[in-house]
SESEDO-513522 format. One record per atom (N, C-alpha, C): atom name; residue number from 1; residue in one letter; chain; x, y, z. Coordinates in nm, 4 decimals. Layout:
BEGIN
(rec CA, NUM, A, A, (X, Y, Z)),
...
***
This chain:
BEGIN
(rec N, 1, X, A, (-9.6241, 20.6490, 6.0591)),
(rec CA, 1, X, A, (-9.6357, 20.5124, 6.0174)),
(rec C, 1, X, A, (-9.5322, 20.4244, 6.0886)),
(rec N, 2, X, A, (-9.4130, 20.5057, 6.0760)),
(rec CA, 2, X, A, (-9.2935, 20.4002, 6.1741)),
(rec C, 2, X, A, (-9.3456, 20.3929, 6.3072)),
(rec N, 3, X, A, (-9.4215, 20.4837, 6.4041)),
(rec CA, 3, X, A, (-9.4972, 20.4684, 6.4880)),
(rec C, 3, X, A, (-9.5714, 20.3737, 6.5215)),
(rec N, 4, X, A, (-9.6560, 20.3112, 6.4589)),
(rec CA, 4, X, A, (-9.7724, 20.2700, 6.4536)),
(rec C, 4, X, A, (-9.6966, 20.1076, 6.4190)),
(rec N, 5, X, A, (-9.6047, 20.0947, 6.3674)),
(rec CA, 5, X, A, (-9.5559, 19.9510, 6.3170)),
(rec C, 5, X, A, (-9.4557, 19.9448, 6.4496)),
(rec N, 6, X, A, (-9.3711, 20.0141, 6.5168)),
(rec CA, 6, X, A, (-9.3410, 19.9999, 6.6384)),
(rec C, 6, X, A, (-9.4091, 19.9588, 6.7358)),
(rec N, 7, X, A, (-9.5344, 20.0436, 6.7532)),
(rec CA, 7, X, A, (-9.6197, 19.9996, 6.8275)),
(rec C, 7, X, A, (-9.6851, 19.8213, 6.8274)),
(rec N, 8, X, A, (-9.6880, 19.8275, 6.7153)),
(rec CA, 8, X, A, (-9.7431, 19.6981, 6.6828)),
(rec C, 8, X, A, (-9.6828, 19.5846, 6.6743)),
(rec N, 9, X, A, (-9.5529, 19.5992, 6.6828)),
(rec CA, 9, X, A, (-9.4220, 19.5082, 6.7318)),
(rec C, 9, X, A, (-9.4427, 19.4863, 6.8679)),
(rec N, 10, X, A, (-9.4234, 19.5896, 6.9623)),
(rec CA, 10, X, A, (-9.4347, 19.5648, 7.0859)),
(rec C, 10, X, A, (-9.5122, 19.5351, 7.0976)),
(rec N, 11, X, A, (-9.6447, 19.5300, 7.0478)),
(rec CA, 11, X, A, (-9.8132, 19.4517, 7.1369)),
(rec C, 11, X, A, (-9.7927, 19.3390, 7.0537)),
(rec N, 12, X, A, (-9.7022, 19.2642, 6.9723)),
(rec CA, 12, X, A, (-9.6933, 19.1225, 6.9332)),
(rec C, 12, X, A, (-9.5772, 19.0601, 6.9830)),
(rec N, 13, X, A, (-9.4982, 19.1330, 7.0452)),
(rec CA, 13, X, A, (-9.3807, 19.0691, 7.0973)),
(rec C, 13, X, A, (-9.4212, 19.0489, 7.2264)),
(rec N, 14, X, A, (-9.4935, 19.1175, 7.2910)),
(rec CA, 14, X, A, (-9.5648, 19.1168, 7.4272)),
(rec C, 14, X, A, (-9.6621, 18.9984, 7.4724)),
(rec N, 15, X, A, (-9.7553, 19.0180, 7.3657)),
(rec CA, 15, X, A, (-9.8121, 18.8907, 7.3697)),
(rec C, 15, X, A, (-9.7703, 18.7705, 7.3264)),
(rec N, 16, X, A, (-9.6476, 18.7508, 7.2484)),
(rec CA, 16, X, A, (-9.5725, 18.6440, 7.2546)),
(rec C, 16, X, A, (-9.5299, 18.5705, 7.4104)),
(rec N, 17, X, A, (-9.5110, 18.6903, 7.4514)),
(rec CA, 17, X, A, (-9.3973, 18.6611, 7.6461)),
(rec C, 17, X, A, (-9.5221, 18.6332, 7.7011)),
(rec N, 18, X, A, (-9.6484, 18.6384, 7.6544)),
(rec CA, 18, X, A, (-9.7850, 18.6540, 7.7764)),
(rec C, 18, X, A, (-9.7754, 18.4745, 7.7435)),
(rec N, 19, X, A, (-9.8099, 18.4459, 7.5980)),
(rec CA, 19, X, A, (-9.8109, 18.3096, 7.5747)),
(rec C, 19, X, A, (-9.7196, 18.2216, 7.6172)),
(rec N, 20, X, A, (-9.5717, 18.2340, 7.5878)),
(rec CA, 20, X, A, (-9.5226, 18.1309, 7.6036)),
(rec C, 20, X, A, (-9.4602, 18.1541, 7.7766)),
(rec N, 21, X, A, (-9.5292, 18.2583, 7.8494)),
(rec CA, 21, X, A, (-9.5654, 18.2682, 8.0029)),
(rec C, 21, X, A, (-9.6924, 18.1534, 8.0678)),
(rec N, 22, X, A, (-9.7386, 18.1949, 7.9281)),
(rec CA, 22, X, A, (-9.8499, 18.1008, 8.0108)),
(rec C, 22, X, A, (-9.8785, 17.9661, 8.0043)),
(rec N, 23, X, A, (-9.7823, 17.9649, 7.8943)),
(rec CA, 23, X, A, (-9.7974, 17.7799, 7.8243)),
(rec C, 23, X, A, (-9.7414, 17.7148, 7.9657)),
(rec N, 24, X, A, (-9.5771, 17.7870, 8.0052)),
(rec CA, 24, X, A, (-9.5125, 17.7196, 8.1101)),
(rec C, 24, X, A, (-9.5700, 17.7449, 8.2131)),
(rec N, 25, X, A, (-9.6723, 17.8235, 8.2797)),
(rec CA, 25, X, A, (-9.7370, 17.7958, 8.3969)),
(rec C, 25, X, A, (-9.8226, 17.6733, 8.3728)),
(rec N, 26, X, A, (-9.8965, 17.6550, 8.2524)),
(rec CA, 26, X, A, (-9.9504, 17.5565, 8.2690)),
(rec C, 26, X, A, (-9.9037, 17.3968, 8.2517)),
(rec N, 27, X, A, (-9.7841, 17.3856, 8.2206)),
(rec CA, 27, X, A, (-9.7069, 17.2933, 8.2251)),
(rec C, 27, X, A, (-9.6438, 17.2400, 8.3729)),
(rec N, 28, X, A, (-9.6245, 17.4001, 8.4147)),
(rec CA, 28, X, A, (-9.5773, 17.3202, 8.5908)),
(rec C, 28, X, A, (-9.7540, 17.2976, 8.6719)),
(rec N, 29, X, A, (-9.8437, 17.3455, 8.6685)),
(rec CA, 29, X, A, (-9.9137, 17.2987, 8.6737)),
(rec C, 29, X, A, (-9.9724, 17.1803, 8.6521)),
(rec N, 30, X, A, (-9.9637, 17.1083, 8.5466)),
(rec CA, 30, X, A, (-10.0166, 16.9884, 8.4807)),
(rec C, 30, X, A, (-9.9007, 16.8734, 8.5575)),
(rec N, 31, X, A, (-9.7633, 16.9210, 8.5499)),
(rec CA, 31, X, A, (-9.7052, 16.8493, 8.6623)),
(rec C, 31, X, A, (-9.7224, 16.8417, 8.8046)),
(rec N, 32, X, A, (-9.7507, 16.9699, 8.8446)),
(rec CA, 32, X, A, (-9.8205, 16.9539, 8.9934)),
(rec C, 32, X, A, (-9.9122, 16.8274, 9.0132)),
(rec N, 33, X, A, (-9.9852, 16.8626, 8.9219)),
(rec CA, 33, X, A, (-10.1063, 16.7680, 8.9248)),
(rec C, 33, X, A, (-10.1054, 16.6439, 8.9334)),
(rec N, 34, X, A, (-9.9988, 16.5441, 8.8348)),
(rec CA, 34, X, A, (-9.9640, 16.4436, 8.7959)),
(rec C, 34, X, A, (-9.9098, 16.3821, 8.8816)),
(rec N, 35, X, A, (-9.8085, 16.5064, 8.9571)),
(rec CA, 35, X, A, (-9.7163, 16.4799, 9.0962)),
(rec C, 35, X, A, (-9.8100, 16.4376, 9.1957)),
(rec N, 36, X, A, (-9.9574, 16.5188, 9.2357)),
(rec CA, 36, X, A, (-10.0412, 16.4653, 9.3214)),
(rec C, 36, X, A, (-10.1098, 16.3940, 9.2740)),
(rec N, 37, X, A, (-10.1697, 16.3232, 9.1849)),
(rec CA, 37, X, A, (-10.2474, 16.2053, 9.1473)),
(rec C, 37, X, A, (-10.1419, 16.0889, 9.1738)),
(rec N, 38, X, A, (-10.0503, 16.0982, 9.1425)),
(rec CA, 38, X, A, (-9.9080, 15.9628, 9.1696)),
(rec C, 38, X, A, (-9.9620, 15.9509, 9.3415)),
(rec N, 39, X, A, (-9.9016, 16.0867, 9.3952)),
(rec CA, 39, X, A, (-9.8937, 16.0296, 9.5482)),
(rec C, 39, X, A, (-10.0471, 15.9940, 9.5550)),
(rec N, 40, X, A, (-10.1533, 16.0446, 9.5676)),
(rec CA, 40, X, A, (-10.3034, 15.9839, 9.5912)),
(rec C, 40, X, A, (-10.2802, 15.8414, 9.6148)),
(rec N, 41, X, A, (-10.2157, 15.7765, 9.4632)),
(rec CA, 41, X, A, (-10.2059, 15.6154, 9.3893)),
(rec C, 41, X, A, (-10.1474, 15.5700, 9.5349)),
(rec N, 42, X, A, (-10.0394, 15.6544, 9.5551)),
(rec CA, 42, X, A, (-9.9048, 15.5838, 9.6767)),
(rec C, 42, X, A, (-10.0245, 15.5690, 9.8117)),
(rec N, 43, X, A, (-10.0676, 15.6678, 9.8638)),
(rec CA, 43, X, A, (-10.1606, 15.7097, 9.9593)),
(rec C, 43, X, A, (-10.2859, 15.5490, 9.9531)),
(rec N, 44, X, A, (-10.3429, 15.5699, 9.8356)),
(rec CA, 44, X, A, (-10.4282, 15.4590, 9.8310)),
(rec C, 44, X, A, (-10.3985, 15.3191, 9.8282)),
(rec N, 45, X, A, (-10.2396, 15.2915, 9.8097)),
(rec CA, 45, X, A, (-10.2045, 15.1366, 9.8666)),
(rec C, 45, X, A, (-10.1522, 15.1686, 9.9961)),
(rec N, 46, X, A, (-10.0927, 15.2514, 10.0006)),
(rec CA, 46, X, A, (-10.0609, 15.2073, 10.1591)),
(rec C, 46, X, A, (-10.1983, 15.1994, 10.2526)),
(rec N, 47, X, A, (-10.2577, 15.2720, 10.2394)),
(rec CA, 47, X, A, (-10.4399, 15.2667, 10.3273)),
(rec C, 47, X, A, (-10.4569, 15.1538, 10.2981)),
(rec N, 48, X, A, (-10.4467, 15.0858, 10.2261)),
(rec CA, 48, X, A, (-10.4980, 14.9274, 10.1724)),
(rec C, 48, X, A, (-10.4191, 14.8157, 10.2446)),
(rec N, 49, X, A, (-10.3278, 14.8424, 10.2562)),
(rec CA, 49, X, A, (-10.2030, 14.7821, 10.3345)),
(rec C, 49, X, A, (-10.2700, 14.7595, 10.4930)),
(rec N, 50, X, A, (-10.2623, 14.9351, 10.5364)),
(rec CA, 50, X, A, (-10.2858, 14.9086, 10.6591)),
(rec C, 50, X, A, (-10.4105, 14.8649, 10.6934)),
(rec N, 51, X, A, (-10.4924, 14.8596, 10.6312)),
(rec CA, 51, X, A, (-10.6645, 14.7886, 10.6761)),
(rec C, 51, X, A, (-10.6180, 14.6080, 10.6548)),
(rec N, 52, X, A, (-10.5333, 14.5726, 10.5538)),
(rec CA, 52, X, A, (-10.4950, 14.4654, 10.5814)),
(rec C, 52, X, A, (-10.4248, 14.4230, 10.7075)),
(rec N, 53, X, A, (-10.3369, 14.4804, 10.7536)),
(rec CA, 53, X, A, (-10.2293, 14.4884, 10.8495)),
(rec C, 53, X, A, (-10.3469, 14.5392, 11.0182)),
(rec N, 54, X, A, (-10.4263, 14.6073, 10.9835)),
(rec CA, 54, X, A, (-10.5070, 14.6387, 11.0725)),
(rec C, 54, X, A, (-10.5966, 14.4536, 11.1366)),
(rec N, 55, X, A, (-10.6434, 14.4403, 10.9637)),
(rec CA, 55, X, A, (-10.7532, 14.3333, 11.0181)),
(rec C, 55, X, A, (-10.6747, 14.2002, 11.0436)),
(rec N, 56, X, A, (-10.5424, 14.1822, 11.0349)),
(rec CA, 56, X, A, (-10.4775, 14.0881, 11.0934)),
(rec C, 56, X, A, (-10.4774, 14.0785, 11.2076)),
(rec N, 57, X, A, (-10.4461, 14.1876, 11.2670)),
(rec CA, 57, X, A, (-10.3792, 14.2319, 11.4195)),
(rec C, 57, X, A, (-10.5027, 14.2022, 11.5205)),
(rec N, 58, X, A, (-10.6176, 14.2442, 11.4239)),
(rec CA, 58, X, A, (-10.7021, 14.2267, 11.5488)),
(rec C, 58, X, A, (-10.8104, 14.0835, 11.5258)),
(rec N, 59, X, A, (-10.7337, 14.0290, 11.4349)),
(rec CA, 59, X, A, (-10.8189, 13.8782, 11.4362)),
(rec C, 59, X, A, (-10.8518, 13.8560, 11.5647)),
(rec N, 60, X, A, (-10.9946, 13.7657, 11.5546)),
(rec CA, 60, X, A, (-11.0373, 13.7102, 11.6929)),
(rec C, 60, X, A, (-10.9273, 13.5961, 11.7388)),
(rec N, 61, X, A, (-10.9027, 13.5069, 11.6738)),
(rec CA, 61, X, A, (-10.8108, 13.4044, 11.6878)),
(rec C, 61, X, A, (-10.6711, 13.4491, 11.7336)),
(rec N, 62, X, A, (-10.6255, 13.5224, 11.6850)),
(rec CA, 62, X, A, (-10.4949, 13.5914, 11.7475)),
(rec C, 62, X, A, (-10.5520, 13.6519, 11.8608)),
(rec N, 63, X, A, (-10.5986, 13.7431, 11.9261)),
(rec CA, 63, X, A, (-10.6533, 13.7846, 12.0087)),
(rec C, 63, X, A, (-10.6674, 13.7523, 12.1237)),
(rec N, 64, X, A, (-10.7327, 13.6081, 12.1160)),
(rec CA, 64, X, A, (-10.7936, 13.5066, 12.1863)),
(rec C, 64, X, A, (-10.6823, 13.4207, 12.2216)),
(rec N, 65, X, A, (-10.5747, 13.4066, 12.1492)),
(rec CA, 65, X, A, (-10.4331, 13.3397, 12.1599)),
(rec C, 65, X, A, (-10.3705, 13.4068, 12.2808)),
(rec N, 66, X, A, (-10.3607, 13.5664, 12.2239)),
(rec CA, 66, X, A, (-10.2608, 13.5840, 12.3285)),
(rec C, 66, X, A, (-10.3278, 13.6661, 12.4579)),
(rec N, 67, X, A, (-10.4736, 13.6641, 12.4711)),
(rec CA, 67, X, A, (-10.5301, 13.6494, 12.6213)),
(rec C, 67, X, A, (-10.4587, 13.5270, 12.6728)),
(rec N, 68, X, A, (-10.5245, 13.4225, 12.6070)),
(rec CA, 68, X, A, (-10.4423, 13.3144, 12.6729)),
(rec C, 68, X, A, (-10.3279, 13.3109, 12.7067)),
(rec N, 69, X, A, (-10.2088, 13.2951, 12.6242)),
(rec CA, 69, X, A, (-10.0670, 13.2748, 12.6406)),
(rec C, 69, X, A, (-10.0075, 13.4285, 12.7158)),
(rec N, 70, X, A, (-10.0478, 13.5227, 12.7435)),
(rec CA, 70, X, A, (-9.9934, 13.6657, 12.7576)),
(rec C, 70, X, A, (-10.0674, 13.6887, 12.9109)),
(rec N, 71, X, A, (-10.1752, 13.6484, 12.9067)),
(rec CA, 71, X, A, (-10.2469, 13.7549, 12.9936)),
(rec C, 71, X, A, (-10.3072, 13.6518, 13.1030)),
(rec N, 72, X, A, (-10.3169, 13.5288, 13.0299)),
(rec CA, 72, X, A, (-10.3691, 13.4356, 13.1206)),
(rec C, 72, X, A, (-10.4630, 13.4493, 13.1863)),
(rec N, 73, X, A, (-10.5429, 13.4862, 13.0672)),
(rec CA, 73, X, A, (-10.6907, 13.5121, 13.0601)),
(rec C, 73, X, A, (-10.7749, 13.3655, 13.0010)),
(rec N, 74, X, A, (-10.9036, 13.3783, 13.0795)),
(rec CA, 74, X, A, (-10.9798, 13.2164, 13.0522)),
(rec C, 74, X, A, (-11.1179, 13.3034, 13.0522)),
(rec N, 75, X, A, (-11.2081, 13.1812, 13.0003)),
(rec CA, 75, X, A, (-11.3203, 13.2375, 12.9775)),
(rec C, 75, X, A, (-11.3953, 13.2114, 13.1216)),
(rec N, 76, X, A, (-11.5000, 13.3143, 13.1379)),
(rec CA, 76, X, A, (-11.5326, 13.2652, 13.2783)),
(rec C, 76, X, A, (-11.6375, 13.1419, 13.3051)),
(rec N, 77, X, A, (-11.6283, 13.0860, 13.4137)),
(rec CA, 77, X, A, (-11.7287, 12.9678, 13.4248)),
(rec C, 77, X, A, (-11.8686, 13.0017, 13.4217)),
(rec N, 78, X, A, (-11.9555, 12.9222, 13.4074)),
(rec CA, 78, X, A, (-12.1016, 12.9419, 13.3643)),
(rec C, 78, X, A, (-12.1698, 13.0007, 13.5402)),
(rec N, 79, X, A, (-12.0482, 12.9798, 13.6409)),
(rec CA, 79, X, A, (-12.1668, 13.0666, 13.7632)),
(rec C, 79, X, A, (-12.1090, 13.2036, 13.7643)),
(rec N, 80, X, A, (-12.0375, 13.2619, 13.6948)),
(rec CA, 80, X, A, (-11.9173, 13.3673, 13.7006)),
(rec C, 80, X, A, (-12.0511, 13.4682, 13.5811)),
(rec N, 81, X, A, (-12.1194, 13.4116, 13.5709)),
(rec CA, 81, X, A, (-12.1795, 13.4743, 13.4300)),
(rec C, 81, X, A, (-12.2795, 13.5747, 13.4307)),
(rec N, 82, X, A, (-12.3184, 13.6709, 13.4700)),
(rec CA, 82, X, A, (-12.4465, 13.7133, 13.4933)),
(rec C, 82, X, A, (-12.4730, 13.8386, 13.3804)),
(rec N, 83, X, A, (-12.6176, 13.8321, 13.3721)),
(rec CA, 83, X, A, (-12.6809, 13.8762, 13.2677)),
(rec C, 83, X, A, (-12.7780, 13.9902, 13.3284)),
(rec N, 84, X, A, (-12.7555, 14.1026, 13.1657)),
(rec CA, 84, X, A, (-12.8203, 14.1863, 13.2635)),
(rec C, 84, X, A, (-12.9652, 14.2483, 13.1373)),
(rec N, 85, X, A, (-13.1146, 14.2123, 13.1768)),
(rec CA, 85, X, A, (-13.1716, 14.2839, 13.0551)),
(rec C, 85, X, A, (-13.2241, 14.4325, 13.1093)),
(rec N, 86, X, A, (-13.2175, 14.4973, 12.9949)),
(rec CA, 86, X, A, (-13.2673, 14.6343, 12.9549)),
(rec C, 86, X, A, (-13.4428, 14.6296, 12.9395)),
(rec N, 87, X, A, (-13.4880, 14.6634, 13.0726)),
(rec CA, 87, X, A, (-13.6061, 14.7557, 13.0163)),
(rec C, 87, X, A, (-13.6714, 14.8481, 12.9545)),
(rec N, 88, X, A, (-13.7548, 14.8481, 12.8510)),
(rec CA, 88, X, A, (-13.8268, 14.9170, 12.8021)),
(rec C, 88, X, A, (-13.8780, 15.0957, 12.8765)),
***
């Protein structure tokens, strides 16, 4: 009988260490998680940023500015122009 209640200590003390083993894996887990949903958040303004920062840069108007002022670039004259169509 002292056997058998020994025994049965250790398979409840055991599964105590299994539980509160497993509670804290799932706790650093659930922080993992939280940790990567935050950065995602961080990730998804900065992408937002740069499509802003993107569609500035390549405005036509800026663009077109500094052909001009930079490159001293002009549009070409109407005999400078030739056209080309695509046949079928």
């Amino acid at each position: 009988m002292a056997r058998l209640i020994g025994f049965l200590l250790m398979v409840v003390v055991a599964s105590s260490l299994g539980v509160v083993a497993s509670q804290h894996q799932a706790r650093k887990l659930y922080s993992a998680v939280e940790r990567e949903t935050q950065r995602a958040r961080q990730l998804e303004v900065e992408w937002g940023q740069l499509q802003l920062e993107q569609s500035t840069w390549a405005a036509h108007a800026r663009v077109e500015k500094l052909a001009r002022e930079k490159l001293v670039m002009r549009p070409p004259q109407s005999g400078q122009i030739v056209a080309i169509e695509e046949r079928p």
